[in-house]
C-alpha positions in Angstrom: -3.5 22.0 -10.6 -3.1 25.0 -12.9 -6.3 27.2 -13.6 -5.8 26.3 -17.2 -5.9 22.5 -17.3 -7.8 21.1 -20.0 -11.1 19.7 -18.8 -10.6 15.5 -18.6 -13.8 13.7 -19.8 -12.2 10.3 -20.6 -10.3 9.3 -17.0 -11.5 9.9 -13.7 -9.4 9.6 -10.5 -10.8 6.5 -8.9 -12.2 4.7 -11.3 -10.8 1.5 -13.4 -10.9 1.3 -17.2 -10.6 -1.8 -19.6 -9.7 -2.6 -23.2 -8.7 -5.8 -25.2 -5.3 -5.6 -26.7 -4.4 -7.3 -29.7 -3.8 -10.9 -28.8 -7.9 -10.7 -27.1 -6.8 -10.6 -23.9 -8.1 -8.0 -21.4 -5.9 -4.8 -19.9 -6.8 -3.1 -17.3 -6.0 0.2 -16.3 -6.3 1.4 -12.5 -6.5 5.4 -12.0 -5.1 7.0 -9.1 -5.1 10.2 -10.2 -5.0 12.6 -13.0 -2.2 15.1 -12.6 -0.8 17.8 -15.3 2.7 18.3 -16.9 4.0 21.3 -15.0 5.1 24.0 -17.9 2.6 22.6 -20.3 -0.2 21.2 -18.5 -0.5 18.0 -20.3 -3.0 15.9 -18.6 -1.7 12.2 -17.0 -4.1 10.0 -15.6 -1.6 8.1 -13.2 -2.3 4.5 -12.3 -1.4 0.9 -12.4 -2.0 -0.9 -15.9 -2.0 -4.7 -15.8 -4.0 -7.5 -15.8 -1.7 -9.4 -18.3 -0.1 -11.0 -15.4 1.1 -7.8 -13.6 1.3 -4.8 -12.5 3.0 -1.7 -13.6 2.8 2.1 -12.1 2.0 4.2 -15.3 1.5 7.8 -16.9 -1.0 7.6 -19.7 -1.7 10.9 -21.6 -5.0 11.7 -21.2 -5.7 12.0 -25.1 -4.2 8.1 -24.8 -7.7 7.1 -24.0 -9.1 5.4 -27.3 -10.5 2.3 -27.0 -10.9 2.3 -23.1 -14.4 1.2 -21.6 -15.0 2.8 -18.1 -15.7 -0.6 -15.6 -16.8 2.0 -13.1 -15.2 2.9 -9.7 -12.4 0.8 -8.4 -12.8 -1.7 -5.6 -9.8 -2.4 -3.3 -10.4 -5.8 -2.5 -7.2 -6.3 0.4 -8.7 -7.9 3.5 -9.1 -4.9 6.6 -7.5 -5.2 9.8 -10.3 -6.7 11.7 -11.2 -9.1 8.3 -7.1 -10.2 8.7 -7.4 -10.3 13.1 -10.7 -12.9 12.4 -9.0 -15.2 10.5 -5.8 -15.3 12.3 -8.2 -15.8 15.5 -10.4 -18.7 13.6 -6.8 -20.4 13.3 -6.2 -20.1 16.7 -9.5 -21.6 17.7 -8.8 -24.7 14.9 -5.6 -24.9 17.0 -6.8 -25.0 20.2 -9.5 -27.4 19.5 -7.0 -29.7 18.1 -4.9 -29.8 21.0 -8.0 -29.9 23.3 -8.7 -33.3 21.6 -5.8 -34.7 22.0 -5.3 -33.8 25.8 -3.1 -31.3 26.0 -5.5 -29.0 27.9 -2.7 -26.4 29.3 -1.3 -25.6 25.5 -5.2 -25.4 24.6 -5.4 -23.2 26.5 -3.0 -21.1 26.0 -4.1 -21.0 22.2 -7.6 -20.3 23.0 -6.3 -17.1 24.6 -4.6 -16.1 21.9 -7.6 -16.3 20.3 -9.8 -14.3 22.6 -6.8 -11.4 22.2 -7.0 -11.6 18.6 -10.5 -11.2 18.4 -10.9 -8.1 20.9 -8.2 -6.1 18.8 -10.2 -7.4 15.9 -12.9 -5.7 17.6 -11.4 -2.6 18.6 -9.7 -2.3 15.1 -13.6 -2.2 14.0 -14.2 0.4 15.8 -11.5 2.9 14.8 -12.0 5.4 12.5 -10.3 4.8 9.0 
């Protein structure tokens, strides 16, 4: 970042912005990052803009910022590993039981230690650092 950037007040890196756009629905604006024309120094806030019914990588100039209302600090909501390992290992279970009832003990078992693998990585994956 050049020593010269002008100071951003409007986007910050992080955070998610809103406006309404003429037909009253709601836009959002997700920024990743702001980052500065080399040679001039303009100022980007880089992101994803959407909310329309999808998504689209964008540069918006950072004097672009009229009519946004900061909605605070953005909030990946993606399942983690362990959240995606405990739910593939609560289907396992609903498998196993299933075939458990219906007397086909060697298959339910088989599923049931699927499930017990699933939720020891689930619980390893816990532990690791991110």
């Amino acid at each position: 970042m050049p020593d010269t950037a002008p100071s951003v007040t409007k986007f910050q890196a992080g955070h998610t912005y809103t406006r309404t756009v003429p037909s009253g629905a709601t836009e959002q604006f997700r920024v990743e990052q702001i980052t500065y024309q080399p040679g001039t120094g303009a100022a980007f806030a880089a992101g994803w803009k959407g909310g329309l019914g999808a998504w689209y990588g964008r540069l918006v100039p950072v004097t672009d910022c009229l009519g946004w209302t900061d909605t605070g600090p953005t909030h990946d909501t993606a399942p983690s590993r362990p959240e995606i390992l405990n739910e593939a290992a609560d289907t396992a279970q609903g498998v196993a039981d299933r075939l458990h009832r219906e007397g086909h003990t060697d298959r339910a078992q088989g599923a049931y230690d699927v499930m017990d693998v699933l939720r020891q990585q689930a619980r390893t994956a816990t532990r690791e650092p991110s």
